[in-house]
N, C-alpha and C positions, 0 to 999 in steps of 0.2 A: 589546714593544708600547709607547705611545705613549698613554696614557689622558690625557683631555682635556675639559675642560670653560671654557665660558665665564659670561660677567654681562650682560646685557643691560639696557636702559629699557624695555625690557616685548615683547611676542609678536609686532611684527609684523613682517615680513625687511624692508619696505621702509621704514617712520615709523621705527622704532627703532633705536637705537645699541648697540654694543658696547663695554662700559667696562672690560673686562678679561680675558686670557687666560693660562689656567693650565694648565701639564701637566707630568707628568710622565710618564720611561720606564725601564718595567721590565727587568731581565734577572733570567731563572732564581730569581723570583718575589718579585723585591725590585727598590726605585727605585734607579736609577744616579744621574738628574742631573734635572733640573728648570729647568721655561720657565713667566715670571710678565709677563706686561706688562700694564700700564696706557695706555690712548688716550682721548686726549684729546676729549670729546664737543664736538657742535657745536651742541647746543642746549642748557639748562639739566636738568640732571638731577631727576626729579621725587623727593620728599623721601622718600619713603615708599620707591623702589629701594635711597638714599642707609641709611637709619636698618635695610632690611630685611640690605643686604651687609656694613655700617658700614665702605664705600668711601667716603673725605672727599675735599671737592674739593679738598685740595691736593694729595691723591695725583691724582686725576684731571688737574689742574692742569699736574701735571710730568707727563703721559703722553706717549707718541711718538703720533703722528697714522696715521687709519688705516692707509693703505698700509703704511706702513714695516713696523706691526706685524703684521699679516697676511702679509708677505713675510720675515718675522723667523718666525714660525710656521711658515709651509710649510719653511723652509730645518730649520728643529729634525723636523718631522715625518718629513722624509726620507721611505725608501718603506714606513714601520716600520706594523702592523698599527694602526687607531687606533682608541681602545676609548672610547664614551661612556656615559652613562648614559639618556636618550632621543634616542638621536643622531639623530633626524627632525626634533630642534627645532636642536641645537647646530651640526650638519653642514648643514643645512640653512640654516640663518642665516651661517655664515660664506659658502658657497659663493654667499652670495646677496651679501654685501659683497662676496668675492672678484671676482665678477664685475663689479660698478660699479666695482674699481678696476683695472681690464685685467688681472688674473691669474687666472692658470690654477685653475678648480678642485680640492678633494680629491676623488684621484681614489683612494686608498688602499685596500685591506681594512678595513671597519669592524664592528668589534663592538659591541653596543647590554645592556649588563646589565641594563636594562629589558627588554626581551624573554628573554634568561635568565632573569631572575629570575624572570619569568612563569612560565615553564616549569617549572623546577628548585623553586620555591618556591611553591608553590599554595595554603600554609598561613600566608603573612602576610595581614594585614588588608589591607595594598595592597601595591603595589611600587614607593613612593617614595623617591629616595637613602637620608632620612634614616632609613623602617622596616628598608629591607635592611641597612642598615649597622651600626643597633642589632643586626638577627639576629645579624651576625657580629659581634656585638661589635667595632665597629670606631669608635674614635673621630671624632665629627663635631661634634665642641662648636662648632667655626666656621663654620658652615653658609652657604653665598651664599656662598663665596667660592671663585673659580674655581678658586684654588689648591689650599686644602683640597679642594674636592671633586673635584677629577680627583683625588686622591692618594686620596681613600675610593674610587672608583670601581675605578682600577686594582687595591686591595686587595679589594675584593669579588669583580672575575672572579677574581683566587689563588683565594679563599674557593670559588666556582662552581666551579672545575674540582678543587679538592682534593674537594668534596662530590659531582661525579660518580665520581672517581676510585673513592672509598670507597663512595660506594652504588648507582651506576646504574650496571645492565650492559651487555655490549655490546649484546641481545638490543633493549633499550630505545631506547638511542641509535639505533640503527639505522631502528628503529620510528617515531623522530623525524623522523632524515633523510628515508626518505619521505615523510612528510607535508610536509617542507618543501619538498622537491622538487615533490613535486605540487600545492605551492598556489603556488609560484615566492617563497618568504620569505626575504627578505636574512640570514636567522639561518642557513637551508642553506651556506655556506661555514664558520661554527663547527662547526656540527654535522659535517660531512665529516670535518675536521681530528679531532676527536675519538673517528669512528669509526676513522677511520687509525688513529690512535694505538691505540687500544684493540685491534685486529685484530692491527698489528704485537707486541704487549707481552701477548697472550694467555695467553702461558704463562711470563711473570716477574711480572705479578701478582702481587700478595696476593691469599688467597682473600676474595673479597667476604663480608660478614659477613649479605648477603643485601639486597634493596630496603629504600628508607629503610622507618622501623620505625614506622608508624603506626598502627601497630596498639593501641598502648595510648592515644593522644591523638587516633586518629579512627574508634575503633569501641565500640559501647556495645553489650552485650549484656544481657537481660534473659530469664533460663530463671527461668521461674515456672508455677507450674501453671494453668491457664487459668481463670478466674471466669466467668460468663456474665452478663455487664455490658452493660450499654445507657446510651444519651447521656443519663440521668435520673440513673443509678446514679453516676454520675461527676460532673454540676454542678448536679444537683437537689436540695434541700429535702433534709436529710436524708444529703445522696451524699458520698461521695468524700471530694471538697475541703473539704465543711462540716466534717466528724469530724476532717480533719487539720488545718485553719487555723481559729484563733478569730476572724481576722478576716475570712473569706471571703465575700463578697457575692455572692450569686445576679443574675446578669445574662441578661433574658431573652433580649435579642440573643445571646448568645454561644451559647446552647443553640437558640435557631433555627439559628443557620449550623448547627454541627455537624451537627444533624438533616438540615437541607438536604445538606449535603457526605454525609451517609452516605446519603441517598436516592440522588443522582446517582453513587457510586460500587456501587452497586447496580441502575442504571440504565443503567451506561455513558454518560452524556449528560454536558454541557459544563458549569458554573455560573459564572456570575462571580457575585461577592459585592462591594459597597461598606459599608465597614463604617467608622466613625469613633474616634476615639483611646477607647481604654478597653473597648472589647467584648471585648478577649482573642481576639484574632483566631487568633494564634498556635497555644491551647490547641487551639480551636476547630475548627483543620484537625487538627492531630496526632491527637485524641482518636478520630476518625475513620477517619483512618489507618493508624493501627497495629488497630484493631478489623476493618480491611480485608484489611491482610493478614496477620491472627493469621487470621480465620476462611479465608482466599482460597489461602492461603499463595502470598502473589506481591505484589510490589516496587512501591514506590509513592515517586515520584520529587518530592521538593520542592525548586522551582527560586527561588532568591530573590533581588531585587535587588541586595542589596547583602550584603557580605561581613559587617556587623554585624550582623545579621538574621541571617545564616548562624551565626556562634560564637552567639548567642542561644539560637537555638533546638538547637544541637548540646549549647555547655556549659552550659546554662539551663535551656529547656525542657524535653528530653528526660530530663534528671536527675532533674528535679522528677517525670514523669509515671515513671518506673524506679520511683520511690520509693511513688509513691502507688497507683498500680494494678496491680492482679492479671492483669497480661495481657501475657504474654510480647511481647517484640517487638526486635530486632536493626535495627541503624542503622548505615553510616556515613557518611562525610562526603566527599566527593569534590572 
C-alpha cells in the first residue's frame, strides 16, 4: 500500500492550494521507497500554514507546478491500495485539483485510519494523527509535514492490523463487516480483506489471548455492604463529603439536582437541569445513580459530550465516590 498525506493553505478544495505531497509505500510492513514534492503556490502563502509546516518559501519557491506534480503522484500511486489518515479531506482535495487539471481521478482502494482508529481504538481521547501515533508509540516529532505524516500513517495501519491480529476475533470482525455492509461505509472493503484473512488462517493462528483486556482500565467494581444512605447523608451538614474533605463546601444547588434526578428516576419522567460552573454537577447525577441501581438492580446509562467528561468521571469521579460511600455499585466504560 501506498500511505499518503498532503499540506494544504487551509480547508477549502476550491480557494486553497496544495503546498506539498508526501508518501510513502509499504511492502510486508515496512517502507520501500518514498514520493516528497513541493508546488509551487499561486497566491502568497498565509504565515501561520508557513510557521505551523515550517515549509519556507524557498522550498516552495523551487516547487514543480501543479499539474506536473499531481501527474508525478498518480504515476508513483500506481493501482497500490492508498491508505490516509482522514482521507475525505486529503482524497478529496487532490481529486478536486485533479480535476481542474484535466486528469483522471484516484480511483484506487483507500483506507482511511481515522475511521480505524475509530473503531479499533475507542479508548483514546480523540483519534487525531498525532494522539494515535503517540498510542503507538510512533514518532511524530515533525508533525505538518506531508512527508512525515504519511510515513506515521502507514505505520499506524501495521500497528491497526498487528492489534486486530492479536486481539479481535474472527466472531468480531465479522460483526463489523455487517454493520458496514448495512450502513454502505467505505471502511467495508478493509474489513472484508480482513475477515478473508482471518477465515482463511483459522487454524495457523496463535491462540488469541482473548478480546482486548479492558477490564482492569475500564471497569470499577465496588462490592461493599450496603448503607442506607440518602442525598442528605452524602452532601449534607454533617454527611459524607464533610467527615472525608476538610475543605468541603456545602452547595445547595448541588443537593437540589440530586434530589431532583432521584425524584425523576423514581418517577420515570424526563429532567433537564441548567446548572452553572461550580454546582458539582457531575457528583450530583452519579450520586443518584448508583443509589438507583443499588436499590433497582438495573443499568443506568451516562451519555457524555465529550470524551474528557468521560475519563472524568470514569478515572475521577467514580474513584472518588468507591472511596467515600458505602454503596456498592459496578461501572464501566464503553
Amino acid at each position: 500500500f501506498v500511505a499518503l498525506d498532503i499540506e494544504t493553505t487551509g480547508f477549502d478544495f476550491e480557494l486553497n492550494e496544495i503546498i506539498e505531497i508526501g508518501a510513502f509505500r509499504f511492502k510486508k510492513g515496512e517502507p520501500v521507497d518514498q514520493f516528497s514534492i513541493f508546488i509551487k503556490p499561486q497566491k502568497k502563502v498565509p504565515e501561520f500554514i508557513k510557521q505551523l509546516t515550517h515549509i519556507t518559501d524557498e522550498q516552495l519557491a523551487s516547487g514543480t507546478n501543479l499539474p506536473d506534480a499531481l501527474g508525478k503522484m498518480k504515476n508513483y500511486l500506481k493501482d497500490d491500495i492508498v491508505v490516509c489518515h482522514n482521507a475525505s479531506f486529503d482524497i478529496g482535495f487532490l481529486n478536486r485539483k485533479l480535476i481542474s487539471c484535466n486528469i483522471s481521478e484516484i480511483g484506487n482502494t483507500i483506507f482511511d485510519t481515522l475511521d480505524l482508529s475509530r473503531i479499533y481504538l475507542p479508548i483514546t481521547v480523540n483519534h487525531k494523527l498525532g494522539t494515535v501515533a503517540e498510542y503507538f508509540n510512533i514518532d511524530l516529532s515533525q508533525a505538518h509535514r506531508a512527508y512525515y505524516d504519511a510515513k506515521a500513517t502507514g505505520e499506524i495501519l501495521i500497528k491497526i492490523l498487528d492489534f486486530i491480529d492479536d486481539t479481535i476475533d474472527l466472531a468480531t470482525n465479522n460483526f463489523l463487516l455487517e454493520i458496514a455492509n448495512y450502513g454502505d461505509l467505505e471502511v467495508k472493503e478493509f474489513l472484508r480483506r480482513i475477515v478473508d484473512y482471518q477465515r482463511k488462517n483459522a487454524l495457523l493462528q496463535r491462540k488469541k489471548q482473548g478480546t482486548i483486556d479492558f477490564h482492569n482500565r475500564n471497569y470499577i467494581e465496588h462490592n461493599i455492604k450496603a448503607e442506607n444512605l440518602n442525598i442528605d447523608d452524602i452532601f449534607g451538614e454533617k454527611g459524607v463529603f464533610q467527615e472525608k474533605f476538610d475543605d468541603y463546601e456545602m452547595r445547595n444547588g448541588q443537593i437540589e439536582m440530586a434530589k431532583a434526578i432521584e425524584v425523576n428516576f423514581k418517577k420515570r419522567e424526563y429532567l433537564l437541569v441548567e446548572a452553572g460552573t461550580g454546582v458539582g454537577k457531575s457528583l450530583a447525577y452519579l450520586v443518584p445513580s448508583i443509589f438507583y441501581t443499588n436499590k433497582n438492580n438495573t443499568k443506568v446509562v451516562i451519555s457524555t459530550n465529550t470524551k474528557n467528561l468521560q475519563e472524568q468521571l470514569f478515572y475521577k469521579d467514580l474513584p472518588l465516590l468507591k472511596e467515600c460511600i458505602n454503596v456498592p455499585f459496578r461501572a464501566t466504560l464503553l
